[in-house]
C-alpha positions as CSV (number, residue, x, y, z in Angstrom):
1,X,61.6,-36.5,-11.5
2,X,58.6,-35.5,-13.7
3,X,56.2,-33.5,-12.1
4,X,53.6,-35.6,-13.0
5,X,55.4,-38.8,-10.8
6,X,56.3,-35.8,-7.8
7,X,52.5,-35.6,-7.8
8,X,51.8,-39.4,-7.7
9,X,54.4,-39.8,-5.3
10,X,52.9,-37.0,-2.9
11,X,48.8,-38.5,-3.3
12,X,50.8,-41.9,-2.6
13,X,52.5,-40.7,0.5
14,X,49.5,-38.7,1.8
15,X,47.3,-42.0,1.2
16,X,50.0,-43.6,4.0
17,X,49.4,-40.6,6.0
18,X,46.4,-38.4,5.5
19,X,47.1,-35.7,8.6
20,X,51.0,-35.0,7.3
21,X,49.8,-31.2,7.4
22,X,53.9,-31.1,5.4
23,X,52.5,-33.5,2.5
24,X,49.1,-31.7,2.3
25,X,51.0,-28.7,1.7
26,X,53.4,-29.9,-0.7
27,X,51.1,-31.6,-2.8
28,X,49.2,-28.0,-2.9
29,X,52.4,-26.6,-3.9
30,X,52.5,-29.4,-6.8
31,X,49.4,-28.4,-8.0
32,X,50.2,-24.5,-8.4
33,X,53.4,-25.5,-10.1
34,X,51.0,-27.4,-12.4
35,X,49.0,-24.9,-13.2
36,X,46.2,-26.5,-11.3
37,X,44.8,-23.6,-8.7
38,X,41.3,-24.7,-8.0
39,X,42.8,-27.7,-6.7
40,X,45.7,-26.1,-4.4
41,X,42.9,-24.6,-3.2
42,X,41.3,-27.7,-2.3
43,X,44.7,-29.1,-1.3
44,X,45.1,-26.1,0.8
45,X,41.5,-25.8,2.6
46,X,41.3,-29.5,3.7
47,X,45.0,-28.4,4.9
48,X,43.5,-25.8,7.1
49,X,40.6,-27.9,8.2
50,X,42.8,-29.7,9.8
51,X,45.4,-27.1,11.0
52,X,43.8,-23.9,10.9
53,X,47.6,-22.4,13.2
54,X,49.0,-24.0,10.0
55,X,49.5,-20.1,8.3
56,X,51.4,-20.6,5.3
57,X,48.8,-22.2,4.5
58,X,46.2,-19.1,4.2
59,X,48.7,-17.0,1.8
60,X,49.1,-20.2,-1.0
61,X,45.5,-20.5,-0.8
62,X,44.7,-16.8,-1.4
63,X,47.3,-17.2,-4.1
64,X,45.6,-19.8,-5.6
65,X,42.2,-18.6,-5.3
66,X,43.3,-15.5,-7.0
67,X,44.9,-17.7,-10.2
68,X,41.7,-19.2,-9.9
69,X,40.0,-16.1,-10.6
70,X,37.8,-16.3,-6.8
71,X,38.9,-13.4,-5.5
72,X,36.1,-13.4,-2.3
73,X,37.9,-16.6,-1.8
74,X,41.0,-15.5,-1.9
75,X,40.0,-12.6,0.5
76,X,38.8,-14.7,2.8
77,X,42.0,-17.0,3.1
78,X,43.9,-13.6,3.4
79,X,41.4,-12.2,6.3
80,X,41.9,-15.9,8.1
81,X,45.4,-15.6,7.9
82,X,46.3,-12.4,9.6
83,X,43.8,-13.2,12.1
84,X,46.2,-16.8,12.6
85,X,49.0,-15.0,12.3
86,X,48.9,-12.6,14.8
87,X,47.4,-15.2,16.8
88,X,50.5,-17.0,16.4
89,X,52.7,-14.0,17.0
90,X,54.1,-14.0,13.3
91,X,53.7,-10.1,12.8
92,X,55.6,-10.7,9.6
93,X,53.5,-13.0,8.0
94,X,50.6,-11.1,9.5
95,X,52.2,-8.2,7.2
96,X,52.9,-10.5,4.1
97,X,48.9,-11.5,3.9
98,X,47.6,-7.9,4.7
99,X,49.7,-6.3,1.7
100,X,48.1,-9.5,-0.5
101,X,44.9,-8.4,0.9
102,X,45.4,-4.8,0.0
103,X,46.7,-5.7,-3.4
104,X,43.3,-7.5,-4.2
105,X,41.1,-4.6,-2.9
């Protein structure tokens, strides 16, 4: 499948069912494969609106905000996310988005 049609297919899907927090993501996914980061980003943050315990979420969205050269942005998904993370108990994603953090400075 092109990437192009995954990406239809994914805005088609999501138009069927706008809170699949799974097709939000994916289509955010789609658009950083695309080279597209200021709209993962998007993707991402209407993502976490929704689902802020959602914390894969806040390390693609740092990631993109970094390719997207917004690196307060990207700081600030990072922050969110350990703060999730550990809220969740996921000490090793709490880990993942502090050493992203640190890298950034």
């Amino acid at each position: 499948m092109k990437s192009m049609g995954r990406l239809e297919d994914l805005q088609r899907l999501l138009e069927q069912d706008p809170a699949n927090t799974r097709l939000q993501y994916m289509l955010a996914m789609e658009y950083l494969s695309q080279g597209r980061p200021a709209e993962a980003a998007g993707a991402l943050r209407a993502l976490l609106d929704r689902d802020p315990a959602y914390v894969p979420a806040y390390y693609q969205a740092g990631r993109a905000c970094e390719e997207a050269e917004d690196p307060d942005a990207a700081r600030d998904f990072y922050r969110r996310g350990i703060e999730a993370a550990r809220r969740a108990g996921d000490a090793n994603a709490a880990g993942e988005l502090q050493a992203a953090l640190d890298l950034l400075g």
